[in-house]
SEDRENFI-734501 format. One line per 4 residues: number of its first residue (from 0); for each residue x, y, z of N, C-alpha, C. Coordinates in steps of 0.001 Angstrom, whole numbers, plus 524288, in hexadecimal, padded with zeros to 5 digits. Layout:
BEGIN
NUM) X Y Z X Y Z X Y Z  ...
! end
This chain:
BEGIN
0) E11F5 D6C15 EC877 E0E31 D6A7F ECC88 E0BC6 D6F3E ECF25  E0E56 D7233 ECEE7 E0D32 D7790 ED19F E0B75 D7D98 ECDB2  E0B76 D7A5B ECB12 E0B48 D8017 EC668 E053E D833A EC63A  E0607 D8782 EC373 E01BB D892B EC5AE DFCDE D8871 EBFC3
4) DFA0E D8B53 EC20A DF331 D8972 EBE6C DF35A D866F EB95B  DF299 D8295 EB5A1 DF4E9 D8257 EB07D DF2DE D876A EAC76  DF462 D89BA EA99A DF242 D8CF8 EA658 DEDF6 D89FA EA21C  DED5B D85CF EA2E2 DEB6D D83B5 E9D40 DE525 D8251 EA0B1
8) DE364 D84EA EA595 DDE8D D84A7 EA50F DDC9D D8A5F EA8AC  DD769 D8C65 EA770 DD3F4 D9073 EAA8A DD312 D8DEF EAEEF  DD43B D92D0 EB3A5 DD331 D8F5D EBA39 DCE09 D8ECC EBB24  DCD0C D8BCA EBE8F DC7F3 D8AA2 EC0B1 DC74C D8E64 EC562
12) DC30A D90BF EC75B DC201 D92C1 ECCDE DC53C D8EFC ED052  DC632 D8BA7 ED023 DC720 D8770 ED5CC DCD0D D87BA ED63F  DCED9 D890D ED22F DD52B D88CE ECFF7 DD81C D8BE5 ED5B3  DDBD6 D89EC ED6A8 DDE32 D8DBF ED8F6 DE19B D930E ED862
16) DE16D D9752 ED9F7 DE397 D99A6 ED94D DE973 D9B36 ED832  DEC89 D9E22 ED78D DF376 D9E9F ED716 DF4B4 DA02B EDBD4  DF01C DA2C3 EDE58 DF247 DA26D EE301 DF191 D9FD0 EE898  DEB35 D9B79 EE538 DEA33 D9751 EEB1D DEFC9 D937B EE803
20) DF106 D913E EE376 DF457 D8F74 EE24E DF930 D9048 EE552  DFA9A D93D8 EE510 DFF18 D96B9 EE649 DFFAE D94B5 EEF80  DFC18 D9523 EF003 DF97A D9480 EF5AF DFB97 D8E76 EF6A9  DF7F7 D8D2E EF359 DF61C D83C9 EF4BC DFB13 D8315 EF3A6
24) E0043 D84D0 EEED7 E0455 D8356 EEE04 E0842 D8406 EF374  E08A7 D871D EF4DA E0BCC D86A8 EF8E7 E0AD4 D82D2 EFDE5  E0681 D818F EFF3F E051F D7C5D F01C5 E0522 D7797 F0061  E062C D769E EFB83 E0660 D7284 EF8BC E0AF2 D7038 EF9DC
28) E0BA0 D6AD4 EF936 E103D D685C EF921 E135E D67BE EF641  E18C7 D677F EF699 E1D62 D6A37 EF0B6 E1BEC D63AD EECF0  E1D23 D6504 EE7A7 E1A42 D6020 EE4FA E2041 D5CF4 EE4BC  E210E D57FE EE540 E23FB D5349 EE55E E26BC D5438 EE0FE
32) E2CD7 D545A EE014 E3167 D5462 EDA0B E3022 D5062 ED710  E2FB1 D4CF8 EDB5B E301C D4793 ED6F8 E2A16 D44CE ED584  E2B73 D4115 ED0E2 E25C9 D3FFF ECFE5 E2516 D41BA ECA78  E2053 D40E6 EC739 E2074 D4260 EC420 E1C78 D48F9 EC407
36) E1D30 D4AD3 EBFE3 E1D0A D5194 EC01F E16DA D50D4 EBE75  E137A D53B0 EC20E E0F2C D546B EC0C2 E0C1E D5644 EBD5B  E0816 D5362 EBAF5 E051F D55AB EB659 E02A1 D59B0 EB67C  E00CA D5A0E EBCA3 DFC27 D5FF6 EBCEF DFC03 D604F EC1E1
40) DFCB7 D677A EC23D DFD94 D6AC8 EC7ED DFBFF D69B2 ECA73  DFDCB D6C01 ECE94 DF950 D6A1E ED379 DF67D D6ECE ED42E  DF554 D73F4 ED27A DF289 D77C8 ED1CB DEE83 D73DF ECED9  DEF1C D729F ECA73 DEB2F D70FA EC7FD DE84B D6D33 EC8FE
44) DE91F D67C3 ECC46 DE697 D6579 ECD4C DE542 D662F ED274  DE61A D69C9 ED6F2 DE321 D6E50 ED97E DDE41 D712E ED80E  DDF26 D73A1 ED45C DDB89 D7592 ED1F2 DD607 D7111 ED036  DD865 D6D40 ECE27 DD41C D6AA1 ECCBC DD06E D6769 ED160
48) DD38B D66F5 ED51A DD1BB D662F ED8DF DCC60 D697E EDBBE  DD094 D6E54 EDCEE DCCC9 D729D EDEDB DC661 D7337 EDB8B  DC769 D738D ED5E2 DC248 D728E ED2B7 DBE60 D6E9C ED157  DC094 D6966 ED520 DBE73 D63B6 ED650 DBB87 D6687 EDBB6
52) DBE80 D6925 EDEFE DBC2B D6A82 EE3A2 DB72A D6D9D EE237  DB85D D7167 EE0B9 DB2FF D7525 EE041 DB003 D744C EDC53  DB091 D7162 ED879 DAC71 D710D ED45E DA972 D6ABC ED540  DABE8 D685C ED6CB DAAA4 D640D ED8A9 DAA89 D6000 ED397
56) DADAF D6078 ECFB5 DAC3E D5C2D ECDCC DAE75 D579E ECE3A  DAD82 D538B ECBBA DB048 D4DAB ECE30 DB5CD D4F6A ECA58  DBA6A D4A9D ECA93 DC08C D4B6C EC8F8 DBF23 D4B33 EC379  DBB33 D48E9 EC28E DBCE7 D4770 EBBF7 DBA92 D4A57 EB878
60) DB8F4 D4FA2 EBA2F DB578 D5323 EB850 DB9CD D5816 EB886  DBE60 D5954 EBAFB DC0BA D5C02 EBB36 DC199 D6038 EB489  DC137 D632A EB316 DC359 D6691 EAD8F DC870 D6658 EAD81  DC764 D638C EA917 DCB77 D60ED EA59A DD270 D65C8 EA685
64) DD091 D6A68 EA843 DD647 D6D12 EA899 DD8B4 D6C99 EAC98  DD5ED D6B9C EAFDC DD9B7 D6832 EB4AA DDCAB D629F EB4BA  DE1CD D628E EB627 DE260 D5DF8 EB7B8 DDE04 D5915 EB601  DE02D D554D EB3A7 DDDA4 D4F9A EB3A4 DDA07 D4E96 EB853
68) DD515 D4C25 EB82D DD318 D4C27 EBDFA DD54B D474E EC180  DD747 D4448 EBF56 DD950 D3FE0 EC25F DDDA9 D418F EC445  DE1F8 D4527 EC273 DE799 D48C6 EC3EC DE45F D4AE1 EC9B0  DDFF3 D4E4B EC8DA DDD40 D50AA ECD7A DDD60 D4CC4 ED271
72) DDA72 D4AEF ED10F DD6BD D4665 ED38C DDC89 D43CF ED84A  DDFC0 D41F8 ED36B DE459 D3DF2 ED585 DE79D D439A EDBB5  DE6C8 D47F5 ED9B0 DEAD3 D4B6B EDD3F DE684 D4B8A EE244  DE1F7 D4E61 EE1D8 DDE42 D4EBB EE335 DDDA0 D4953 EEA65
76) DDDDB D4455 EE716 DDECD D404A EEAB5 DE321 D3EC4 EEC75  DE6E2 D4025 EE909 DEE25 D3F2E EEDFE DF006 D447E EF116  DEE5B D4809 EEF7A DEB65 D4C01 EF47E DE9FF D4A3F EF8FB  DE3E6 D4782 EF832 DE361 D45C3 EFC70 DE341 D4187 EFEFA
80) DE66F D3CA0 EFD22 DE990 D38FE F00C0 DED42 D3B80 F0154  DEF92 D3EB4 F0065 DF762 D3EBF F02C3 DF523 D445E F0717  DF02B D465C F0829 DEEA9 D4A31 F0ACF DEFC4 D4EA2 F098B  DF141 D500F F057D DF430 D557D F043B DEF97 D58B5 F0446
84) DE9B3 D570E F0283 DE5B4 D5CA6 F0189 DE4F0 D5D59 F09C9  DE54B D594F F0CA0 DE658 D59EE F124C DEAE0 D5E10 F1435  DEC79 D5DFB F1417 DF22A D605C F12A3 DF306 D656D F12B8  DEFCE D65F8 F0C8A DF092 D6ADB F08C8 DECE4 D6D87 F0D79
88) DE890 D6C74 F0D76 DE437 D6FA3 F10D4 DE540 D719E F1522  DE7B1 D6D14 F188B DE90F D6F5A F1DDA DECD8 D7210 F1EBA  DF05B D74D5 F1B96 DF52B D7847 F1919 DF24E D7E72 F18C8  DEE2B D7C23 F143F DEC95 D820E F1345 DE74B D8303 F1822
92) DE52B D8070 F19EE DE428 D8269 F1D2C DE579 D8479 F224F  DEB63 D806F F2409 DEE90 D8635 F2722 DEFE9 D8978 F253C  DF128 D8A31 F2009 DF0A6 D8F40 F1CF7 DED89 D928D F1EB4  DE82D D9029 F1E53 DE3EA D9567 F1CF2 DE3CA D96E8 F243B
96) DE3BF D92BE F2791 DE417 D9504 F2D68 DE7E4 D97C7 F2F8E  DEB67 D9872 F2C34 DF00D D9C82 F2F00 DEFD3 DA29C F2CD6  DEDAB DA1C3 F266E DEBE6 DA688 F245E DE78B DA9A6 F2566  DE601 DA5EA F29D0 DDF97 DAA91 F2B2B DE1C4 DAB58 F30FF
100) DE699 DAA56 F3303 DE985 DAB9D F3774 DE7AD DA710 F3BDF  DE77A DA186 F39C6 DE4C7 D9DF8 F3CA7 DE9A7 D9A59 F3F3C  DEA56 D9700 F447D DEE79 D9266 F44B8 DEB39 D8F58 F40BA  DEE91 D8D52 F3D0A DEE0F D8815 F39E2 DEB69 D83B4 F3D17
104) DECB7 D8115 F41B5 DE97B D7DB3 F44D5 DE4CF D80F5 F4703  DE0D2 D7D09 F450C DDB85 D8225 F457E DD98B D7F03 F4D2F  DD65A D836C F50F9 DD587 D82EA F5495 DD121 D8227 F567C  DCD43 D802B F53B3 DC972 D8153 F531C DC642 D7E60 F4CDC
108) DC39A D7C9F F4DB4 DC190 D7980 F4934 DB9D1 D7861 F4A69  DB786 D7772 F452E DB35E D76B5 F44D2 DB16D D7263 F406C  DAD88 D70B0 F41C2 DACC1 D69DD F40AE DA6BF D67F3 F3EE8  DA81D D65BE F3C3F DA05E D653A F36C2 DA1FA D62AD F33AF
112) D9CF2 D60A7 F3217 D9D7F D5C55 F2D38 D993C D5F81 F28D9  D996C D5CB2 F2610 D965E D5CB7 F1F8C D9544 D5A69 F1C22  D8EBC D576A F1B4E D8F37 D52FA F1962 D8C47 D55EA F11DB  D8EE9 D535A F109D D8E3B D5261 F0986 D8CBD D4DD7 F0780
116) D8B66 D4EF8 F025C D88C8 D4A6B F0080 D8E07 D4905 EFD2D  D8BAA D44D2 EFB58 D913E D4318 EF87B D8E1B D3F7B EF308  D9270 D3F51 EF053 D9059 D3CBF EE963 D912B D36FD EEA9F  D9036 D332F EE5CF D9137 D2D35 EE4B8 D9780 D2AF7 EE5C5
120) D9B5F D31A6 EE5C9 DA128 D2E5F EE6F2 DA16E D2C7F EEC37  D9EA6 D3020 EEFDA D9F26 D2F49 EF583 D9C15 D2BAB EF7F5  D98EC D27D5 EF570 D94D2 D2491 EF7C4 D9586 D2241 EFCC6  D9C15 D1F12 EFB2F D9DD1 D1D6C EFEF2 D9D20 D1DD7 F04F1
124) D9F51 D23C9 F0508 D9FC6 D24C3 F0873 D9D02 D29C9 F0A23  D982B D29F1 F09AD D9267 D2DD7 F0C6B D902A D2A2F F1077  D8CD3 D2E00 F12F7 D89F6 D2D1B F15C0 D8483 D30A2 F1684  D80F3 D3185 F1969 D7C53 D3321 F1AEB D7CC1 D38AE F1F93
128) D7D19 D3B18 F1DE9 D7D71 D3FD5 F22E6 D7696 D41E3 F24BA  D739C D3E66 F297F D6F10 D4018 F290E D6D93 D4421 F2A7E  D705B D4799 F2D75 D7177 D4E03 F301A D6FA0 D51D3 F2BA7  D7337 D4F7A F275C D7354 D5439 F221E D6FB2 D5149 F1E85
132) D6F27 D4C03 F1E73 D6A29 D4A12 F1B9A D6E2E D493A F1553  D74EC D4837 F1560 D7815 D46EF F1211 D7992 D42E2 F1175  D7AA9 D404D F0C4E D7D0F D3B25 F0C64 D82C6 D3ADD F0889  D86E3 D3BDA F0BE9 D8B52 D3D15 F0B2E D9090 D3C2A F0D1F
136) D9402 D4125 F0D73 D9718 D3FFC F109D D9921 D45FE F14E2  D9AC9 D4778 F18C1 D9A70 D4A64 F1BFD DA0A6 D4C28 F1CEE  DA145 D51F7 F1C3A DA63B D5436 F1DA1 DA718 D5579 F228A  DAAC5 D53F1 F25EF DAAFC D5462 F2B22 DB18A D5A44 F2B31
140) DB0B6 D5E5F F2C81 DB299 D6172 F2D70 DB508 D6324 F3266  DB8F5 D6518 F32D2 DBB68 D6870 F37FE DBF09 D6CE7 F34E2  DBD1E D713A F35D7 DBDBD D7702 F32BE DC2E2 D7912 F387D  DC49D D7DC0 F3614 DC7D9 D80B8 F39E1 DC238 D858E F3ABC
144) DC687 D8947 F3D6E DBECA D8DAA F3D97 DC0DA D9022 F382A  DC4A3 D8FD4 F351B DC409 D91F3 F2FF1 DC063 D8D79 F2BF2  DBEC1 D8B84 F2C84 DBD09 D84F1 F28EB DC04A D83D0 F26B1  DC4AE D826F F284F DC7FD D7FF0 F24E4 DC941 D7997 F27AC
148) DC74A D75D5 F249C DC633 D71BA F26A9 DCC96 D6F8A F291E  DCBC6 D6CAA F2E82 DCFE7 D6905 F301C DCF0A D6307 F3083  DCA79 D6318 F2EC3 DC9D0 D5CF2 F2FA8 DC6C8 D5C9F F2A04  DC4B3 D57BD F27B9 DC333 D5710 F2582 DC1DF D50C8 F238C
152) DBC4E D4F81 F2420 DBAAC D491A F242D DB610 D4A3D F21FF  DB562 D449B F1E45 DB103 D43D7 F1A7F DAE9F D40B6 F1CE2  DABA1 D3FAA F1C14 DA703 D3947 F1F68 DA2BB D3976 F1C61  D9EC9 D34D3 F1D27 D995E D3521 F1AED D9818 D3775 F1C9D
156) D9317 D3828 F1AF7 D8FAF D3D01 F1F9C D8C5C D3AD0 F230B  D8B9C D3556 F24DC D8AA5 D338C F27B1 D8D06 D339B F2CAE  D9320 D3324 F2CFC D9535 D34DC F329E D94D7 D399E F3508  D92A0 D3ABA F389A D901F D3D85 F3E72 D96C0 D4088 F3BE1
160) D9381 D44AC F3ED5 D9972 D4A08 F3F72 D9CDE D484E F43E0  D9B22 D46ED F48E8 D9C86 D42EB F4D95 DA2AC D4018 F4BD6  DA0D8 D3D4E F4736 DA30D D37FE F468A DA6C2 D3B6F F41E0  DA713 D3DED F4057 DA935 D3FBB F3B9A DAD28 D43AF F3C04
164) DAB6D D4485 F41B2 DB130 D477A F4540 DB471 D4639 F46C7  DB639 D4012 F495A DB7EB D3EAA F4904 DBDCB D3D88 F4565  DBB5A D3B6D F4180 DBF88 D3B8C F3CCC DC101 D406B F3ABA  DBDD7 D4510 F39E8 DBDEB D49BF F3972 DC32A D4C77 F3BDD
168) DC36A D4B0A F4356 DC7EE D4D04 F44D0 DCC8F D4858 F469A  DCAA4 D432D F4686 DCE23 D40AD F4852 DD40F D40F5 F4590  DD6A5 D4299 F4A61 DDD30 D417A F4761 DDFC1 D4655 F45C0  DDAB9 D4CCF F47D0 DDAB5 D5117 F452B DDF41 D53CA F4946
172) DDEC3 D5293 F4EC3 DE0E6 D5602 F519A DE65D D573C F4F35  DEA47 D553D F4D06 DF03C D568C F4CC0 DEF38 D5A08 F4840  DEC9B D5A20 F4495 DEAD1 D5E31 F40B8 DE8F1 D6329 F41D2  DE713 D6303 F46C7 DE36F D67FD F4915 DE6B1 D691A F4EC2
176) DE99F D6946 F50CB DEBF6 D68A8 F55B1 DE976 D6C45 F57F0  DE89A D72FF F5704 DE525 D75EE F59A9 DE017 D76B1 F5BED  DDD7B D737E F57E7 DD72B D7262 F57B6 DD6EB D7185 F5C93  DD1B7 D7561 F6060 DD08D D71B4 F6616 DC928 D73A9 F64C8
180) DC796 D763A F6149 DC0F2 D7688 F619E DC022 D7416 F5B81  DBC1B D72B6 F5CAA DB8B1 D711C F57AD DB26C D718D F591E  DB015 D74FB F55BD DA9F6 D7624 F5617 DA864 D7171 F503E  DA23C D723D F529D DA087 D6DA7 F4FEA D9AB5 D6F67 F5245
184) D97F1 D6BDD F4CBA D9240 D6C4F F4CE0 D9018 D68AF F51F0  D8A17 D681D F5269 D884D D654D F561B D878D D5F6A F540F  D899B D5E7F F4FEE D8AD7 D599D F4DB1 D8F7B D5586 F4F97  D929C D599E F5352 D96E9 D57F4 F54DA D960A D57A6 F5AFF
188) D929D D57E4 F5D17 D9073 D579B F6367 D9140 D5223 F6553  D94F9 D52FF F68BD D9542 D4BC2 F6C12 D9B19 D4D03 F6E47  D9982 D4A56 F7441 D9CEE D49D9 F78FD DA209 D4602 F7560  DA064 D4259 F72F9 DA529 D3F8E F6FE9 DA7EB D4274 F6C24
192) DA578 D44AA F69B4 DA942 D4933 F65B3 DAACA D4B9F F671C  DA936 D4D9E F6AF5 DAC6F D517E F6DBB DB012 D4FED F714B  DB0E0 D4AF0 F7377 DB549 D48B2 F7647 DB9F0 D4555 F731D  DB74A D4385 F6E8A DBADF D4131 F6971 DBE2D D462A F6920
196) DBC71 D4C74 F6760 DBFE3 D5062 F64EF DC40F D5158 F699E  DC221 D520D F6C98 DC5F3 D52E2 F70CD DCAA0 D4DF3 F7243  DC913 D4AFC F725A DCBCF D4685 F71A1 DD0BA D465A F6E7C  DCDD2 D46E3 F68AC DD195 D479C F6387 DD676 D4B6E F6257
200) DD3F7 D4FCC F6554 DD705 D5459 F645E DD7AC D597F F68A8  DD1A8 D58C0 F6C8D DD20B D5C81 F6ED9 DCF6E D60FE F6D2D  DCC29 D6090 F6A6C DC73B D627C F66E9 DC2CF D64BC F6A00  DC11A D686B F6B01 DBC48 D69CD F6D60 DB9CC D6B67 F690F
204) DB53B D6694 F6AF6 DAF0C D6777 F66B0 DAB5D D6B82 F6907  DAABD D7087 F658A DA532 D72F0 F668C DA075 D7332 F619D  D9C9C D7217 F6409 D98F2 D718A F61E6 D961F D774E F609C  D9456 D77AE F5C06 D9198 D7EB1 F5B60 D8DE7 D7BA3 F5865
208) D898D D7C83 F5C89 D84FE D7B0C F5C22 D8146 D7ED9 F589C  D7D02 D7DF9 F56BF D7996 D8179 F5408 D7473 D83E1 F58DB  D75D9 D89E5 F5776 D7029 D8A86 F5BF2 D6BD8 D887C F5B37  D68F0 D8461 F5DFB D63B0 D83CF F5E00 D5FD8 D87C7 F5CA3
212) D5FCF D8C94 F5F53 D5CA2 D8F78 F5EE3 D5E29 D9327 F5873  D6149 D923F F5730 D61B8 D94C4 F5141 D5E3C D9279 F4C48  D5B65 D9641 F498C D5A5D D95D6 F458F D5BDF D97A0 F40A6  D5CC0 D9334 F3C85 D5ECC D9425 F37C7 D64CC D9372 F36B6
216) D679B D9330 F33A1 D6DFA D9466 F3329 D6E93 D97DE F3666  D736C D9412 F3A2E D781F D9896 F3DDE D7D45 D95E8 F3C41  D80AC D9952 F3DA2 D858F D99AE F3CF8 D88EB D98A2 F4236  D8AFD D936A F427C D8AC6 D9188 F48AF D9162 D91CE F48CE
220) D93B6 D94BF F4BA0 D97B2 D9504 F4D04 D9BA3 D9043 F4DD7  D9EDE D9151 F4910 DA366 D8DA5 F4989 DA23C D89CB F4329  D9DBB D8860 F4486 D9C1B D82E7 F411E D9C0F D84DA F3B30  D9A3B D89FC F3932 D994A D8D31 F3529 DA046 D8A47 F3223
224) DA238 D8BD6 F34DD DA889 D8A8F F325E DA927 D86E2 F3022  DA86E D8343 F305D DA8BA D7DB5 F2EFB DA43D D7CB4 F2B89  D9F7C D805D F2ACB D9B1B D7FC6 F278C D9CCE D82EE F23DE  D9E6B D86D3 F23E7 DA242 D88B6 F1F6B DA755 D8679 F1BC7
228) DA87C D84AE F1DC6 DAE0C D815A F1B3F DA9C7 D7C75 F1986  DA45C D7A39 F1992 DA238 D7622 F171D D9FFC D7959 F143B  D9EEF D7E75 F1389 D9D5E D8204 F0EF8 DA1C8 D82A6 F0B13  DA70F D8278 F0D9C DAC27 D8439 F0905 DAC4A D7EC6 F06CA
232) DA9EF D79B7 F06D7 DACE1 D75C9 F0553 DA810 D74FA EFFFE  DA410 D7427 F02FC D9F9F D736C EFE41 D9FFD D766B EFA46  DA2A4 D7C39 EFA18 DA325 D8129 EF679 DA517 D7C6C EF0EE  DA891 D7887 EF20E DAB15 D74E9 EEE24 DA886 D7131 EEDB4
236) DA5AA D7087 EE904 DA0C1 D6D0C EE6B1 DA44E D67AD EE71F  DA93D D666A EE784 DA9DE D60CB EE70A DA920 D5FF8 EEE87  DA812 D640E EF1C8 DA693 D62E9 EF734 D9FE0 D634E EF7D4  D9D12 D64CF EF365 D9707 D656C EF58C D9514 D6053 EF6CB
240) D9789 D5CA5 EF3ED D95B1 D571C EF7A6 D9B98 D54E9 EF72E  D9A91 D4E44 EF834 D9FA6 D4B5A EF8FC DA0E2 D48C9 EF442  DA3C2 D4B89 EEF81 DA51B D481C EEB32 DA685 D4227 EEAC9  DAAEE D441D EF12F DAF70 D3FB2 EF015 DAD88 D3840 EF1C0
244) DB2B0 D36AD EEEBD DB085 D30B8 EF107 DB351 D2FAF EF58C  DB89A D3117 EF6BC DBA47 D32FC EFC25 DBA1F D3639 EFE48  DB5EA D340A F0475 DB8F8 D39A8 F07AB DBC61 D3CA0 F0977  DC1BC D3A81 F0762 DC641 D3CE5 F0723 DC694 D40F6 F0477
248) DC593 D4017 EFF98 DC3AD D43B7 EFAA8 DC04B D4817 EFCE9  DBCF0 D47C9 EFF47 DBA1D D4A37 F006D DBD6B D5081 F0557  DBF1C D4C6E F0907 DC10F D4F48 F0D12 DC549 D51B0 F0A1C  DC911 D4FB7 F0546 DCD88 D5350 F0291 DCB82 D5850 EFF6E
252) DC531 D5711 EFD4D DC2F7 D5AE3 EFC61 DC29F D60BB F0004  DC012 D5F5F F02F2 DBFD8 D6335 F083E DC42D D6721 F080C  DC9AC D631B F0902 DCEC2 D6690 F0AB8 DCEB2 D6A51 F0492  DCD0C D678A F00A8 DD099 D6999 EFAEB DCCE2 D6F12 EFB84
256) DC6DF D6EBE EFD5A DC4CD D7370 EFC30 DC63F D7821 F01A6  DC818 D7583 F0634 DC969 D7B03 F0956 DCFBE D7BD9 F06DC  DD201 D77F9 F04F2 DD73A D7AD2 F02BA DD594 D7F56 EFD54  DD301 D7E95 EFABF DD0A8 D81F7 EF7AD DD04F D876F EF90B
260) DCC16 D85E1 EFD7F DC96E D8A78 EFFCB DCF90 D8EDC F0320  DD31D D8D22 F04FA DD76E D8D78 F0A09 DD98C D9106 F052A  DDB7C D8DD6 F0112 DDEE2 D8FAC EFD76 DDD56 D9554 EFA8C  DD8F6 D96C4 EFA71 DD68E D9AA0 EF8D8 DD732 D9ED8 EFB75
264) DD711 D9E13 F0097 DD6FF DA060 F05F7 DDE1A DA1FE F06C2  DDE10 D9F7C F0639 DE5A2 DA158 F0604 DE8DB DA1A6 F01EB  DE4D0 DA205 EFC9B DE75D DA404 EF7F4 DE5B9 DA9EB EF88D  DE11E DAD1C EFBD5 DE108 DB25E EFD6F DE3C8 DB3F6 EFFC0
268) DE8BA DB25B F03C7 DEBB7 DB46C F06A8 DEFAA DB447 F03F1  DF11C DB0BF EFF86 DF6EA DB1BE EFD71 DF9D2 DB680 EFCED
! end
């Protein structure tokens, strides 16, 4: 279950390394005695994963030297009902906050959405974003000031950022116990949002407004952060729009590509 690369194929760029391997293994959970003995690693159907992430193709298109795509597919989704890619992420990302000399409970957070278009799987569940002039579905974000996401909610892109915060943080405070600021665009402006956060957790909303008097691209303090980490996610063509037919799927996406990204990041410090 644990063994390392198979020899019987050439790695892919996406592959992990021996020594991000070496990294994700020790966070991993020890594998169960009993049961029957597994057909294929979990390096390997990792791997195939990671190359579903960045190349974007659908499961059943996977090269044939990986893992079966339904073997993928099947780990891929009991992952994320039993929460483990939840899990895995929020592990290595106190990882990566203690290695840049950070407290793990971040103090401070920043907050944006992102709406995408989405294909024929997601019909269901799109909507109309008339702001961005999209008909899709919309990533609702809360970054640390490193972008490393703590929240994470899918919606159409029809629900208001307002309304999408809500679910975004409800239920977040025991996860975040430190958190007392959160900046946010002027999308997030209202005496009720701002008395809901406080309410919830004790949250102070600031708003970083855009200068009026500026012309052209600026770089508005605070907000850039969180517009960056929606630059690290799109980098993975199965994130340039919304493949999935769940937004579950979708939001497990997210975590699988900052665990990617984390793991890279602290396979340099080994």
């Amino acid at each position: 279950w644990f063994r390392t690369l198979s020899p019987m194929r050439k790695p892919y760029p996406t592959d992990l390394s021996d020594t991000e391997w070496i990294c994700l293994r020790s966070y991993l959970p020890t594998p169960k005695a009993q049961g029957r003995p597994r057909t294929h690693s979990l390096r390997d159907v990792l791997d195939a994963i990671f190359y579903v992430l960045k190349s974007g193709c659908p499961w059943r298109l996977l090269p044939h030297d990986f893992p079966p795509w339904s073997s993928v597919y099947y780990h891929f989704t009991k992952l994320r009902l039993s929460g483990a890619w939840a899990l895995l992420y929020r592990t290595l990302r106190n990882a990566e906050r203690k290695r840049v000399g950070k407290n793990p409970d971040a103090s401070a957070a920043i907050m944006d959405s992102q709406s995408v278009k989405t294909t024929e799987e997601g019909a269901q569940s799109n909507g109309y974003d008339a702001h961005k002039n999209i008909k899709g579905r919309k990533r609702h974000l809360l970054v640390d000031t490193l972008g490393l996401p703590l929240s994470v909610y899918v919606t159409s892109a029809d629900v208001q950022d307002r309304v999408g915060t809500r679910s975004l943080l409800a239920g977040l405070k025991p996860f975040v116990p430190r958190l007392k600021k959160i900046w946010a665009d002027g999308a997030y402006t209202g005496e009720k949002l701002a008395s809901w956060l406080e309410e919830q957790g004790g949250w102070e909303l600031q708003i970083v407004e855009r200068d009026r008097g500026a012309k052209g691209f600026e770089v508005l303090p605070k907000r850039w952060i969180v517009e960056r980490t929606f630059s690290w996610l799109i980098r993975n063509r199965r994130l340039s729009k919304d493949y999935e037919r769940l937004v579950q799927s979708s939001e497990t996406f997210i975590e699988i590509a900052m665990i990617r990204l984390i793991l890279r990041r602290l396979a340099r410090g080994v």
